[in-house]
C-alpha positions in Angstrom: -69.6 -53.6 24.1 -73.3 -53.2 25.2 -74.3 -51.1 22.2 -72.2 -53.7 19.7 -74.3 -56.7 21.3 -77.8 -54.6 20.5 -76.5 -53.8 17.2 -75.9 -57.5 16.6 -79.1 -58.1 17.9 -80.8 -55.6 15.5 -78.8 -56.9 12.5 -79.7 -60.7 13.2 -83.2 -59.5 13.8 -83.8 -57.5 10.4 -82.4 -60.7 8.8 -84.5 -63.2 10.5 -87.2 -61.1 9.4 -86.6 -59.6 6.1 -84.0 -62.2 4.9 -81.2 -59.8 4.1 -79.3 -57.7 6.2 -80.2 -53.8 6.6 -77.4 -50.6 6.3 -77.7 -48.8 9.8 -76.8 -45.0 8.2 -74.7 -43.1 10.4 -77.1 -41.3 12.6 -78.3 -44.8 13.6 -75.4 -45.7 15.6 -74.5 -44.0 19.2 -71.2 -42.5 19.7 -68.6 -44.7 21.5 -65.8 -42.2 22.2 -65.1 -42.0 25.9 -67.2 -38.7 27.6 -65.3 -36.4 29.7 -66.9 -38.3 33.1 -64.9 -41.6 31.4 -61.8 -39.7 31.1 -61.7 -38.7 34.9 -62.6 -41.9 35.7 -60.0 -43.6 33.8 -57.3 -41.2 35.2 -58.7 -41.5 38.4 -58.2 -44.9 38.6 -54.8 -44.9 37.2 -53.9 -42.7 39.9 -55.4 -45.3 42.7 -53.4 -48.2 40.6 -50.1 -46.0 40.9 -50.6 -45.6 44.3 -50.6 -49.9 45.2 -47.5 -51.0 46.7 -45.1 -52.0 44.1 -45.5 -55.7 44.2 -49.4 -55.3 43.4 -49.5 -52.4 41.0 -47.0 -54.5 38.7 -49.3 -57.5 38.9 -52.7 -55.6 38.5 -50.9 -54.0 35.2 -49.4 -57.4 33.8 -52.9 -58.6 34.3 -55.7 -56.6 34.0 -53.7 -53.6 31.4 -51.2 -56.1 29.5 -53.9 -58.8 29.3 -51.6 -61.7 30.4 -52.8 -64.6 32.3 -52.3 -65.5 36.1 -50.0 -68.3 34.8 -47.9 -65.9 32.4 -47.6 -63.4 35.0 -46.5 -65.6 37.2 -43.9 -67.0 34.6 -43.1 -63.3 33.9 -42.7 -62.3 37.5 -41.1 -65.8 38.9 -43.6 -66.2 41.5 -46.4 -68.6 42.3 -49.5 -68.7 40.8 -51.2 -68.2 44.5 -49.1 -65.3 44.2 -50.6 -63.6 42.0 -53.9 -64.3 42.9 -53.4 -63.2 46.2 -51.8 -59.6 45.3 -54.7 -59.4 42.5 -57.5 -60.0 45.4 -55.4 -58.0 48.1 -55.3 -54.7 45.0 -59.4 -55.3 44.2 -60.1 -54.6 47.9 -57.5 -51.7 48.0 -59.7 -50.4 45.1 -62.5 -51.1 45.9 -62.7 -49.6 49.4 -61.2 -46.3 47.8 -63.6 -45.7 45.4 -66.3 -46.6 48.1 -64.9 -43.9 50.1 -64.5 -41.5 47.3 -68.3 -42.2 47.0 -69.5 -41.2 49.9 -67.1 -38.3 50.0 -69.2 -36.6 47.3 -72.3 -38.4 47.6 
């Protein structure tokens, strides 16, 4: 997302300046595929998700994989808004406290 913002800004720049807008070749543009140290991290938070308790690992995926809102999860789940929220905060410090760990595990 980073690089598409600079690119935007190098685009709108080169217009501003020359008028028109400039063909970045190929070799101008950074690869985006995911590295191998994204792919371990994505699995290794998918393994921390899998490992909430049922009731949180369902929201965190309705939300924050699915894309739905705290409303439509709710709606989808038949539970309160506050609900959700709740297990949403609840998962984040689950989280977030393993992967602290995990840190100063291996430095």
């Amino acid at each position: 997302m980073a690089q598409r913002i600079w690119l935007n800004e190098l685009r709108a720049a080169n217009v501003r300046q020359s008028g028109a807008m400039t063909v970045l070749d190929e070799n101008q543009i950074a690869d985006v595929k995911p590295g191998p140290e994204s792919n371990l991290f994505f699995k290794e938070v998918l393994l921390q998700v899998g490992a909430l308790p049922e009731a949180q690992r369902i929201t965190v995926i309705l939300v924050y994989a699915e894309g739905y809102s705290y409303q439509q999860a709710a709606d989808i789940l038949e539970i309160p808004v506050g609900t959700i929220m709740s297990r949403l905060a609840a998962a984040r410090v689950k989280l977030k406290n393993k992967f602290k760990s995990n840190e100063s595990e291996f430095g």
